[in-house]
N, CA, C and O atoms as a Maestro MAE file, in Angstrom:
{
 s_m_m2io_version
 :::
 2.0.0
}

f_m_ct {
 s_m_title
 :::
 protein
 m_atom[212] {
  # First column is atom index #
  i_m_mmod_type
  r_m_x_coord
  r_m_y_coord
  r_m_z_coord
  i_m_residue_number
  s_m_chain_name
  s_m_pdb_residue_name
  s_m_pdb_atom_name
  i_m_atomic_number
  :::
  1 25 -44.705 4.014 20.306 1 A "UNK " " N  " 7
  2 3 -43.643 3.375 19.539 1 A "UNK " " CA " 6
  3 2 -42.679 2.707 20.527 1 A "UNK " " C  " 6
  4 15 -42.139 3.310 21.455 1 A "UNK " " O  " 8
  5 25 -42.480 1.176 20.193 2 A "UNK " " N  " 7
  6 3 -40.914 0.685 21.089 2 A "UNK " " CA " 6
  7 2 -39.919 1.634 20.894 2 A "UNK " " C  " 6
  8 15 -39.560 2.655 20.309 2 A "UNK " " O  " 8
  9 25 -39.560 0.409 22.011 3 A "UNK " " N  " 7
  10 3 -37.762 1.350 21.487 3 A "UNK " " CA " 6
  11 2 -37.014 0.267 20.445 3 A "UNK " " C  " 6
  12 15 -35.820 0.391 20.173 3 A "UNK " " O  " 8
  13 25 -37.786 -0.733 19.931 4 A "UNK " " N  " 7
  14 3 -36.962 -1.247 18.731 4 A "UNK " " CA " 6
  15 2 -37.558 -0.868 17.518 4 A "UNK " " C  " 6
  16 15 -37.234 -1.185 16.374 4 A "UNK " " O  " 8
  17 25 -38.768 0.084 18.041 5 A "UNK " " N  " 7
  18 3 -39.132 0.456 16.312 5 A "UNK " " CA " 6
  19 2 -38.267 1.926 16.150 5 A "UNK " " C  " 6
  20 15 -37.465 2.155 15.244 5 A "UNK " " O  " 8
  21 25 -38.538 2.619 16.971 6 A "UNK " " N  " 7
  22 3 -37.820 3.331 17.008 6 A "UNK " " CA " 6
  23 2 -36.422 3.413 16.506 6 A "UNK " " C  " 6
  24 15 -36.158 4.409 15.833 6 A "UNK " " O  " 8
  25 25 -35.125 2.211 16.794 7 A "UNK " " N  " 7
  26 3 -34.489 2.106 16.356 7 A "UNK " " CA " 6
  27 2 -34.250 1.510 14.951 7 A "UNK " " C  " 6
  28 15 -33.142 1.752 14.471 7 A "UNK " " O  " 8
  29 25 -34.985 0.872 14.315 8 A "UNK " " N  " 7
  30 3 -35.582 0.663 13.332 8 A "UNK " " CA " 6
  31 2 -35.456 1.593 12.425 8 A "UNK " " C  " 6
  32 15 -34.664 1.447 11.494 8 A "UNK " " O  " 8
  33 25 -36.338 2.865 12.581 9 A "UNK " " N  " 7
  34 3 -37.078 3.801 12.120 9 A "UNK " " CA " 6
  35 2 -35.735 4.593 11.987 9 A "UNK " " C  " 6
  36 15 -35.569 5.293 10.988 9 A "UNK " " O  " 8
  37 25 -34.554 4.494 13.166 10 A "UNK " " N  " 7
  38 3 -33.010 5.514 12.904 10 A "UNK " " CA " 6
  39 2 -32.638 4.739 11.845 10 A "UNK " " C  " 6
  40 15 -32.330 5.232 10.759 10 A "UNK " " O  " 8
  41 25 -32.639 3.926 11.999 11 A "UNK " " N  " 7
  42 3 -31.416 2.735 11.255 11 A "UNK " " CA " 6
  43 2 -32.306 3.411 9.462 11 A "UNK " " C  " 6
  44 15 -31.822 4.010 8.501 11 A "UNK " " O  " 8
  45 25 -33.202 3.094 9.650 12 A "UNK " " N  " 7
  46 3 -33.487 3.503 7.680 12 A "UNK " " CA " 6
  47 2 -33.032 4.990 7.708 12 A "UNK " " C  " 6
  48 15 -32.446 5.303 6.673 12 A "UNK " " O  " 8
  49 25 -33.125 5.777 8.433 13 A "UNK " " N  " 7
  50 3 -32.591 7.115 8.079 13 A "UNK " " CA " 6
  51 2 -31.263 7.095 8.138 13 A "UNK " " C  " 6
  52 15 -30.758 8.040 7.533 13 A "UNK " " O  " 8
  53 25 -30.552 6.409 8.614 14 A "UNK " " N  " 7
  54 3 -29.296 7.127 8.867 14 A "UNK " " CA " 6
  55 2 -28.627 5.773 8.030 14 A "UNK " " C  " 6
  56 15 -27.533 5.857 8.587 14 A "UNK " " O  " 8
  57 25 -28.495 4.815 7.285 15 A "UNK " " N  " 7
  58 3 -28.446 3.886 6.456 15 A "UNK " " CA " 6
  59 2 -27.770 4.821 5.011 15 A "UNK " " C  " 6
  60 15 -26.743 4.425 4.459 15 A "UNK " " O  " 8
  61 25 -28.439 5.952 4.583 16 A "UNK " " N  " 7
  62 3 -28.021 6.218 3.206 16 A "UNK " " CA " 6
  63 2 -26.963 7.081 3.497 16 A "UNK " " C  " 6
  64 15 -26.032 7.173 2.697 16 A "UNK " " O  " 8
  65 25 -26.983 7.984 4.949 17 A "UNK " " N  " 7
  66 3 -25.736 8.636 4.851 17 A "UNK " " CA " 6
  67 2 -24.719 7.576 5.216 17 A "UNK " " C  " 6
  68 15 -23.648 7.754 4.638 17 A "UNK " " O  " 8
  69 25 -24.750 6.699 5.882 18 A "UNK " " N  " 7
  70 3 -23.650 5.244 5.896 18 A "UNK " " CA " 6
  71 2 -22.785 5.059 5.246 18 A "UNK " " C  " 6
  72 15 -21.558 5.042 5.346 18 A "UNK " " O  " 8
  73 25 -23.946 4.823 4.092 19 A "UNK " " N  " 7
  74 3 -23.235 3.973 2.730 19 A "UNK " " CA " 6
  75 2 -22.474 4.988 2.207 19 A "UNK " " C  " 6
  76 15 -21.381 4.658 1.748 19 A "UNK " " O  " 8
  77 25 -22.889 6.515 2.155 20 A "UNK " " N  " 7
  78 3 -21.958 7.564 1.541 20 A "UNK " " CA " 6
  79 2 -21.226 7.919 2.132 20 A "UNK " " C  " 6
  80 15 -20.534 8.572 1.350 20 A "UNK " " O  " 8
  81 25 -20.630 8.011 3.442 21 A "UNK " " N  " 7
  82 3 -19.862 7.934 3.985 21 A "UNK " " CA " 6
  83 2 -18.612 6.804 3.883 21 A "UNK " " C  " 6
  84 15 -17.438 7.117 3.685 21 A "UNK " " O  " 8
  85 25 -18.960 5.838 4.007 22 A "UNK " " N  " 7
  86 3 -18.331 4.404 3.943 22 A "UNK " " CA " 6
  87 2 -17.699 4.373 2.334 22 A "UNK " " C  " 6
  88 15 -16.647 3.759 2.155 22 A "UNK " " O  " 8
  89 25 -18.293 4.972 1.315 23 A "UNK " " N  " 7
  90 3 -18.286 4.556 -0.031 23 A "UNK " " CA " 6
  91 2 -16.832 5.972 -0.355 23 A "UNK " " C  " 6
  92 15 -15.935 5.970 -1.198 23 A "UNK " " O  " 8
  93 25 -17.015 6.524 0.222 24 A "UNK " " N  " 7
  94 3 -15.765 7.904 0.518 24 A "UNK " " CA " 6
  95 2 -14.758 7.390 1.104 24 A "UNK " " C  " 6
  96 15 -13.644 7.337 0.583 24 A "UNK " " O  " 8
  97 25 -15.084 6.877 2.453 25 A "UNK " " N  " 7
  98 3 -13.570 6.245 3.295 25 A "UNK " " CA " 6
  99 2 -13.143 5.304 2.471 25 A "UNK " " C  " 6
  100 15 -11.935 5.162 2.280 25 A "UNK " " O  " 8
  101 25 -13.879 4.679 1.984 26 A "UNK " " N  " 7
  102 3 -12.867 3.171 0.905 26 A "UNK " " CA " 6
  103 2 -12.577 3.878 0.049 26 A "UNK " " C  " 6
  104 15 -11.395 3.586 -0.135 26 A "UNK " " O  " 8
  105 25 -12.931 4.951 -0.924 27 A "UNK " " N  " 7
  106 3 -12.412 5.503 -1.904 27 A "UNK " " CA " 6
  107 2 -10.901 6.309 -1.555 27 A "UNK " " C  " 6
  108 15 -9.868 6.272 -2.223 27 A "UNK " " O  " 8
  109 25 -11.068 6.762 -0.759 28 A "UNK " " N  " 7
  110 3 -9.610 7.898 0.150 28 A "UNK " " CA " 6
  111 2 -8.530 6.359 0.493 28 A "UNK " " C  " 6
  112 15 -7.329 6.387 0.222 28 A "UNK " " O  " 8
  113 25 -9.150 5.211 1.059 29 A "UNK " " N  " 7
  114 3 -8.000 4.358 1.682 29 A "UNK " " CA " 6
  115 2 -7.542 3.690 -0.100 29 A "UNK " " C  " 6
  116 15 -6.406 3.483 -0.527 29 A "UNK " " O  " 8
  117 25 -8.473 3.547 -0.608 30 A "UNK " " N  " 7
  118 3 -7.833 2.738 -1.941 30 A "UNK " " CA " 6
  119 2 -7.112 3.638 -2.528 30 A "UNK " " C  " 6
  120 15 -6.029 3.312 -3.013 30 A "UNK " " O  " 8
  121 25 -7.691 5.281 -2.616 31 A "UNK " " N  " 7
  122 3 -6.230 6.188 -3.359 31 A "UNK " " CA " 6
  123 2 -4.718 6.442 -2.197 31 A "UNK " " C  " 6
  124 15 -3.559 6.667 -2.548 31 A "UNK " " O  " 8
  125 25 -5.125 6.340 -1.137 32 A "UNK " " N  " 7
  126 3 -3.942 5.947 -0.503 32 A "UNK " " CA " 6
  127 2 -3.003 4.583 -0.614 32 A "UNK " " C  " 6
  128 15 -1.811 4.550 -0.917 32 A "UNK " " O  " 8
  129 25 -3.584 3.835 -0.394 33 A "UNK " " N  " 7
  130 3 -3.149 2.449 -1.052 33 A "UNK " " CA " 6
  131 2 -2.462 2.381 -2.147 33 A "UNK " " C  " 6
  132 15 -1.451 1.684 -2.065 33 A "UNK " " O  " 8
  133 25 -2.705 2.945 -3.300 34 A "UNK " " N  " 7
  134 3 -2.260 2.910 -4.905 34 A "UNK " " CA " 6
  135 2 -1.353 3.581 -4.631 34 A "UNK " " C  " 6
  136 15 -0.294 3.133 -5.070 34 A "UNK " " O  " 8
  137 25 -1.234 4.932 -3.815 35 A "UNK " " N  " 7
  138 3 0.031 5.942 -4.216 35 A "UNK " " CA " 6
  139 2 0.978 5.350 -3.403 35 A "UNK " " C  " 6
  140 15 2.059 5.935 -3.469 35 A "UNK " " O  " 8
  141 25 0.958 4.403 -2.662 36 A "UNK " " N  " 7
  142 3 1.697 4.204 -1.534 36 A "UNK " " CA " 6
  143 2 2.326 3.312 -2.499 36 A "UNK " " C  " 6
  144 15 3.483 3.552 -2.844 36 A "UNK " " O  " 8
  145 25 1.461 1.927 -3.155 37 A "UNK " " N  " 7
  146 3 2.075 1.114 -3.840 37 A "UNK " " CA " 6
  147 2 2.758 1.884 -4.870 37 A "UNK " " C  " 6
  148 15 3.963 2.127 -4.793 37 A "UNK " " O  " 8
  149 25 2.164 2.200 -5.646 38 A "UNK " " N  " 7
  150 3 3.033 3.045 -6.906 38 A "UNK " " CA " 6
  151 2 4.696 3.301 -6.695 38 A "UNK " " C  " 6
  152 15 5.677 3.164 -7.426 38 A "UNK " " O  " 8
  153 25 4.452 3.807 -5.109 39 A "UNK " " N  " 7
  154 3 5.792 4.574 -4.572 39 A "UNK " " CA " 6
  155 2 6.570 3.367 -4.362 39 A "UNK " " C  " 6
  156 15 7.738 3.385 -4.753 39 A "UNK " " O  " 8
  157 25 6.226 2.580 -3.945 40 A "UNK " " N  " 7
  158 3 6.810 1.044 -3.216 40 A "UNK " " CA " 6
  159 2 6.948 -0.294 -3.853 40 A "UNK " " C  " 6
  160 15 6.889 -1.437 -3.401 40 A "UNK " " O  " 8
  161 25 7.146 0.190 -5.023 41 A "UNK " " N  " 7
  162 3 7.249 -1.317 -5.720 41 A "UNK " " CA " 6
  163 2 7.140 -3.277 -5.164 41 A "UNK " " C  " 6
  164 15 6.543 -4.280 -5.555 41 A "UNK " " O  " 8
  165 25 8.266 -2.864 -3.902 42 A "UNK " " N  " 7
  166 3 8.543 -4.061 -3.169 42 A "UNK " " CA " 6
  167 2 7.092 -4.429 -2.461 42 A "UNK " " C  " 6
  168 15 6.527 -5.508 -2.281 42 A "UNK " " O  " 8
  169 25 6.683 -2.875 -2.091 43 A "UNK " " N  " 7
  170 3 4.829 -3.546 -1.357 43 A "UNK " " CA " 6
  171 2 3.905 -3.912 -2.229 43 A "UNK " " C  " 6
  172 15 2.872 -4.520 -1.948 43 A "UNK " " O  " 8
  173 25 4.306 -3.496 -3.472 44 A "UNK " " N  " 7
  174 3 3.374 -3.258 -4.846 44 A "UNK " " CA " 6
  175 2 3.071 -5.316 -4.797 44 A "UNK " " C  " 6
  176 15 2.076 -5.986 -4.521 44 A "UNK " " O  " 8
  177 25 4.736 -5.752 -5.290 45 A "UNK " " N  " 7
  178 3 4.674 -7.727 -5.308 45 A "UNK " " CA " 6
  179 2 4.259 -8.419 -4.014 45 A "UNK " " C  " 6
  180 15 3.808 -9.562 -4.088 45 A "UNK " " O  " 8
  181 25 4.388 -7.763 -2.737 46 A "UNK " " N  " 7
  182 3 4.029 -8.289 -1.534 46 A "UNK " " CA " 6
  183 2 1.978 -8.555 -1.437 46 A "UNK " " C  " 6
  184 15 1.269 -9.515 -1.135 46 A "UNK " " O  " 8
  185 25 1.730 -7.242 -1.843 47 A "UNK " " N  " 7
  186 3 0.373 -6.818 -1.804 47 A "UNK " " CA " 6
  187 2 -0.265 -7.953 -3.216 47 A "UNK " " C  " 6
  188 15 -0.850 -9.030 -3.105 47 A "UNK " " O  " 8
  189 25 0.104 -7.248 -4.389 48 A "UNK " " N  " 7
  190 3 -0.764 -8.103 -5.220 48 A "UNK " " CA " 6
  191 2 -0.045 -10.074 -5.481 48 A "UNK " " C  " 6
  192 15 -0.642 -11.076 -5.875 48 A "UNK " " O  " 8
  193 25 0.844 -9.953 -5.212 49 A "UNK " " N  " 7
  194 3 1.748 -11.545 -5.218 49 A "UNK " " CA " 6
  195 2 2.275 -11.321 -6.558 49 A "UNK " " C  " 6
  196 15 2.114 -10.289 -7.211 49 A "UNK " " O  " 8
  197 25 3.032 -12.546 -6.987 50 A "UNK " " N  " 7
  198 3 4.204 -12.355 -7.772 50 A "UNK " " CA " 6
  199 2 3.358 -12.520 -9.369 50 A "UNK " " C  " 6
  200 15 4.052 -12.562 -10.385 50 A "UNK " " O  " 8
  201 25 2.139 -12.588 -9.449 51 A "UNK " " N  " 7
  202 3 1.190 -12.445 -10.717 51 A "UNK " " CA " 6
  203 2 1.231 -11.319 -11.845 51 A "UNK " " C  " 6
  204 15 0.961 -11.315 -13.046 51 A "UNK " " O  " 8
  205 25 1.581 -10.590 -11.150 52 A "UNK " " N  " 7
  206 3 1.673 -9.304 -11.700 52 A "UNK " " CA " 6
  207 2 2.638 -8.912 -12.375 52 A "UNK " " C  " 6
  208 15 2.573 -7.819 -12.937 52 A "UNK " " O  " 8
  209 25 3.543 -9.560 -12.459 53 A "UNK " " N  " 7
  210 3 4.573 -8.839 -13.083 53 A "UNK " " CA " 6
  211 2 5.008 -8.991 -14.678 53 A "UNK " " C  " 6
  212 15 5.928 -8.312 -15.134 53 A "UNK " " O  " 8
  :::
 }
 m_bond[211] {
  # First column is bond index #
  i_m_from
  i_m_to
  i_m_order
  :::
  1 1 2 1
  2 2 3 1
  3 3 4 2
  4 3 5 1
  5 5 6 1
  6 6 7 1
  7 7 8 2
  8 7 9 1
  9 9 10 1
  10 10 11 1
  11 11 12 2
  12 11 13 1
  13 13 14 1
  14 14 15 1
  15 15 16 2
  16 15 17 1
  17 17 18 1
  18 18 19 1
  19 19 20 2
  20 19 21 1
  21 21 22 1
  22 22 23 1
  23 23 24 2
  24 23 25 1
  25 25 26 1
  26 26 27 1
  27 27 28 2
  28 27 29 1
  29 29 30 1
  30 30 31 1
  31 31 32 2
  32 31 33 1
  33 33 34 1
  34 34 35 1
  35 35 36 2
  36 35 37 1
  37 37 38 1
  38 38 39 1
  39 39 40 2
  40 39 41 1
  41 41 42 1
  42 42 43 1
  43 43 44 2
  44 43 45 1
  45 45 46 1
  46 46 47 1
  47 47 48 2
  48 47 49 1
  49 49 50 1
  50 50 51 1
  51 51 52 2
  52 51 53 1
  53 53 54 1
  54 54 55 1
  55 55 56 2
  56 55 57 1
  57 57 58 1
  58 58 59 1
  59 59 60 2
  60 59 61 1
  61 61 62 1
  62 62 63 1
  63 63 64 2
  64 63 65 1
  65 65 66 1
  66 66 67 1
  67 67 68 2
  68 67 69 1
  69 69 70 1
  70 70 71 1
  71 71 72 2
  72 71 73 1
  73 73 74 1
  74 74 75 1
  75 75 76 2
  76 75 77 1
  77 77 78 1
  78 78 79 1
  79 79 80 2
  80 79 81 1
  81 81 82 1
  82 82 83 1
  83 83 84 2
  84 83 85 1
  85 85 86 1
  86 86 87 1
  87 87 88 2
  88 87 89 1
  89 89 90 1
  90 90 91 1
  91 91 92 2
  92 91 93 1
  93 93 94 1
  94 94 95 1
  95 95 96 2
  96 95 97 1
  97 97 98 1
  98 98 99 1
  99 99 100 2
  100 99 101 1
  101 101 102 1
  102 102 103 1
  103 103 104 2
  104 103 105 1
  105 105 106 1
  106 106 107 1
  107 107 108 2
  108 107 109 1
  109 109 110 1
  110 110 111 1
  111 111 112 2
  112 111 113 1
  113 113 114 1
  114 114 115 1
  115 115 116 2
  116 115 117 1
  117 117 118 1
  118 118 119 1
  119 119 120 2
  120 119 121 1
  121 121 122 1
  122 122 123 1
  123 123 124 2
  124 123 125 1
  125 125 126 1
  126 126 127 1
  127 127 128 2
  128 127 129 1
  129 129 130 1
  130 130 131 1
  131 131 132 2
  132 131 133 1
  133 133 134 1
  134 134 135 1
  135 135 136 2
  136 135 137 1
  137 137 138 1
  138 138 139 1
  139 139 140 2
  140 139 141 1
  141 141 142 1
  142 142 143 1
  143 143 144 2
  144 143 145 1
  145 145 146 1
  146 146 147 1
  147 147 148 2
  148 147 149 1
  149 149 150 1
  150 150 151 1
  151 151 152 2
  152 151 153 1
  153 153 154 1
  154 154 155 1
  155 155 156 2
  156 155 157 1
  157 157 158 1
  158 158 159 1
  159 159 160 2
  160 159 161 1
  161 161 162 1
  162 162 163 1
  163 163 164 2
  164 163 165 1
  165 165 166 1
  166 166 167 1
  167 167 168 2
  168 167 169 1
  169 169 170 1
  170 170 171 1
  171 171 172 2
  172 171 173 1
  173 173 174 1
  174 174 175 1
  175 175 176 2
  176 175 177 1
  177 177 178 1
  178 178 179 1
  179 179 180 2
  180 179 181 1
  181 181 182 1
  182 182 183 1
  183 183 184 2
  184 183 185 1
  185 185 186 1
  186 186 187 1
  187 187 188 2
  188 187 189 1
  189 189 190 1
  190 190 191 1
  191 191 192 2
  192 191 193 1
  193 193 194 1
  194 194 195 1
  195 195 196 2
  196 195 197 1
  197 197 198 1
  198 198 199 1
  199 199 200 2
  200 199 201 1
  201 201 202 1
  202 202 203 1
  203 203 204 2
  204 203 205 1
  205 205 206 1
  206 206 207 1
  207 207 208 2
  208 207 209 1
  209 209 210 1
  210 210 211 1
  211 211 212 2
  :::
 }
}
């Protein structure tokens, strides 16, 4: 085996824990995000623009 099949061959294994990993950190930064806005009104119109209101 190369060493690019090889890496290949990591990359499909380690690909699904990735995405579940990755799909957790955006979930934790977006509930951080919301409570922060919630708390912050002024970041709340900065963040989404003046549409919102």
């Amino acid at each position: 085996m190369t060493l690019k099949e090889k890496i290949a061959e990591l990359s499909r294994e380690l690909r699904p824990m990735c995405y579940a990993k990755n799909r957790n950190l955006a979930s934790e930064i977006n509930s951080a995000l919301m409570k922060h806005l919630d708390e912050h009104p002024e970041d709340r119109k900065a963040w989404f623009g003046h549409h919102e209101d």
